[in-house]
C-alpha positions as CSV (number, residue, x, y, z in Angstrom):
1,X,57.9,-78.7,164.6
2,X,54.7,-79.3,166.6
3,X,53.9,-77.6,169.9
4,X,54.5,-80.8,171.8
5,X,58.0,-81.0,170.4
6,X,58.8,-77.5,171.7
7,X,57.0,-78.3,174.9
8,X,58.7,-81.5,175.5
9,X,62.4,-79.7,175.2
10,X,61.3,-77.8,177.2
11,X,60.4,-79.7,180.0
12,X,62.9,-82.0,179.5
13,X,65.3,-78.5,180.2
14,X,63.1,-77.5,183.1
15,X,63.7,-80.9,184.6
16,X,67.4,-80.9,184.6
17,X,67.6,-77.6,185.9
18,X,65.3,-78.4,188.9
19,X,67.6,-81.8,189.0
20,X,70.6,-80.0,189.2
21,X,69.7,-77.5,192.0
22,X,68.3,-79.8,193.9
23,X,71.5,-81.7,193.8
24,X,73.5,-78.9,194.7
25,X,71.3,-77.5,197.6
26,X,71.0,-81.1,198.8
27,X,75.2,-81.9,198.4
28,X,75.8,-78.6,201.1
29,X,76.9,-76.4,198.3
30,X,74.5,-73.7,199.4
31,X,77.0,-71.2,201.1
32,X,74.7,-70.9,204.4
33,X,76.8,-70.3,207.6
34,X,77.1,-72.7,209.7
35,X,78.4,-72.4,213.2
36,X,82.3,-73.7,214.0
37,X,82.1,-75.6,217.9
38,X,84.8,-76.0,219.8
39,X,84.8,-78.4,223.0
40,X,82.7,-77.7,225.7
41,X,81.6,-74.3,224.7
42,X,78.5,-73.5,223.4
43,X,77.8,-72.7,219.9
44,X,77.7,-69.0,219.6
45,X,80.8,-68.3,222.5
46,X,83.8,-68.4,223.4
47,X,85.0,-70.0,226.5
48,X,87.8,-69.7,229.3
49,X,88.7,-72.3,231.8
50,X,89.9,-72.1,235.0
51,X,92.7,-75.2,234.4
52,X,91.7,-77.8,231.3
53,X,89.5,-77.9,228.8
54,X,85.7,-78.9,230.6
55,X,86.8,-77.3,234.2
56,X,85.4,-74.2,235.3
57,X,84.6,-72.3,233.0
58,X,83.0,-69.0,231.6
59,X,81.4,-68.2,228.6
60,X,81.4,-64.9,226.8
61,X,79.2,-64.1,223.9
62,X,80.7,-60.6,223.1
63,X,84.0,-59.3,223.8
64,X,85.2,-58.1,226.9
65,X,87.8,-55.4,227.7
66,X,88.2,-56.5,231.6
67,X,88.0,-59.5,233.1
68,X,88.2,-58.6,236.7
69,X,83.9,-57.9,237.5
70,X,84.0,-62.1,236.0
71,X,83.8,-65.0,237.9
72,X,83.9,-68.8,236.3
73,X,80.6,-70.2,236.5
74,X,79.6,-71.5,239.9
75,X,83.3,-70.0,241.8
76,X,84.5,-66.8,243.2
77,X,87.3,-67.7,241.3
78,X,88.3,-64.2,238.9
79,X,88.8,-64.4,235.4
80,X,91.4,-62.3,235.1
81,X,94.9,-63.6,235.1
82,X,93.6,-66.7,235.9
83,X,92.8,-68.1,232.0
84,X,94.5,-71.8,231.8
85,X,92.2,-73.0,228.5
86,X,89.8,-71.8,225.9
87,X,87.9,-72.6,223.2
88,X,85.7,-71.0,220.6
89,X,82.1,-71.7,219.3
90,X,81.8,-68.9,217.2
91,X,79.0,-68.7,214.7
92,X,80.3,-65.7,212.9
93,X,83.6,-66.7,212.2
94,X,84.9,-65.0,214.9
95,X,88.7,-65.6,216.4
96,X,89.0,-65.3,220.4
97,X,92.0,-62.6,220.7
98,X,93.2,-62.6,224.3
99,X,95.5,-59.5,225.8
100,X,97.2,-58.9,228.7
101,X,96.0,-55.8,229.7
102,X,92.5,-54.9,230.1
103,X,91.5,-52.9,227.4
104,X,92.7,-55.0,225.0
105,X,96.5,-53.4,226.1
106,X,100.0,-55.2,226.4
107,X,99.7,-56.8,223.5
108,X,98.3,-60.3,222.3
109,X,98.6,-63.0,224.6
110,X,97.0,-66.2,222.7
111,X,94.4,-66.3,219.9
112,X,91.9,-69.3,218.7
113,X,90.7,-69.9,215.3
114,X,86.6,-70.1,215.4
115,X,85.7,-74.4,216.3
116,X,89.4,-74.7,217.9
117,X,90.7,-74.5,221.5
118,X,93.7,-74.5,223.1
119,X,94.1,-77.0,226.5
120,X,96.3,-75.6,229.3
121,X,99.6,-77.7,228.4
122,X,100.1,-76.2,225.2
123,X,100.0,-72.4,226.8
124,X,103.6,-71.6,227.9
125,X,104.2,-70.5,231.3
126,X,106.7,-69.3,233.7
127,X,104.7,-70.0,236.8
128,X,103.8,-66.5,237.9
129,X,100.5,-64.9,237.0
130,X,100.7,-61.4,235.7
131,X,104.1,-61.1,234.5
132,X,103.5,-60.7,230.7
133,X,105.4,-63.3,230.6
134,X,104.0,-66.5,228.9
135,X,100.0,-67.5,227.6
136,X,99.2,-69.5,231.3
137,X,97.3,-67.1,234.2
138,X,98.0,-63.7,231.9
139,X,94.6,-62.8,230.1
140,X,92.9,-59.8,230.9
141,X,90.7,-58.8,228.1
142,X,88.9,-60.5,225.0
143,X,88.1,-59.2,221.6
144,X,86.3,-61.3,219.0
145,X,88.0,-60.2,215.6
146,X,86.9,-61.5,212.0
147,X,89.6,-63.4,210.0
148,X,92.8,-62.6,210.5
149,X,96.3,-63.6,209.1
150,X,97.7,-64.1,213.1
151,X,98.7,-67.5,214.1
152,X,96.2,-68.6,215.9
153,X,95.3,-72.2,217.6
C-alpha cells in the first residue's frame, strides 16, 4: 500500500473522532455542573420568605445554625420561626434541610431538593409559631446537605 493510502485512513479516522467529540461536547454530554435555580433565589442560595414565594426574603449562601441575628432583606422582621416559603438555587447540588431548633436540633422541619421550592400553602400549619408543630413559622436553623434519600420538595 502507498503512504497516501495509509495517510488517507488515517485521516479519514482522525476526522470522525474529532466529528464525534465535537458532537458530544456540542449535544451537552460533557458532565460539567451546572447550577439548579429555583424561583426567585439567586443561583448559588438558598432562600426563605417571609409569606410566598417573591415576598421578603433572605438569602443564605452557607448554612446557618440560628436564625435569630437574621433579618429578611429590607425588614426587622426575624428569621427565625418566621419561615412561610423557600426555595433553592444551589450550584452544588445542595438540598436546603430546615430544623426546628437552632443548631440544627428538634428534628427536620421541611427539606428542598436543589432548583425546587416549596410556596407557603403547601407547608402544614397549626397556626402557632414555635410549637414543633407543623413546617409554617417553625424554622430555626439551615444546613445545606449533598444528596440524600429524604423526601424532600
Amino acid at each position: 500500500m502507498s503512504t497516501f493510502g495509509k495517510n488517507a485512513g488515517f485521516r479519514r479516522r482522525l476526522a470522525a473522532v474529532a466529528g464525534a467529540t465535537a458532537l458530544l461536547v456540542g449535544s451537552g454530554v460533557a458532565t460539567a455542573s451546572t447550577a439548579s435555580a429555583g424561583p426567585y433565589c439567586a443561583s448559588g442560595y438558598h432562600c426563605v420568605f417571609y409569606y410566598h414565594l417573591g415576598s421578603e426574603t433572605h438569602a443564605f449562601y452557607n448554612s446557618d445554625p440560628d436564625f435569630t441575628d437574621n433579618t429578611f432583606d429590607g425588614t426587622s422582621i426575624t428569621i427565625n420561626d418566621n419561615v412561610w416559603s423557600a426555595s433553592n438555587s444551589s450550584s452544588g447540588g445542595y438540598e436546603s434541610h430546615y430544623y426546628y431548633d437552632v443548631n440544627y436540633g428538634g428534628g427536620l422541619v421541611f427539606c428542598v431538593n436543589p432548583g425546587s421550592s416549596v410556596n407557603s400553602d403547601r407547608l402544614s400549619t397549626d397556626y402557632i409559631r414555635d410549637n414543633h408543630v407543623g413546617q409554617r413559622d417553625e424554622a430555626s436553623s439551615l444546613l445545606m446537605r449533598p444528596s440524600t434519600t429524604i423526601s424532600c420538595f
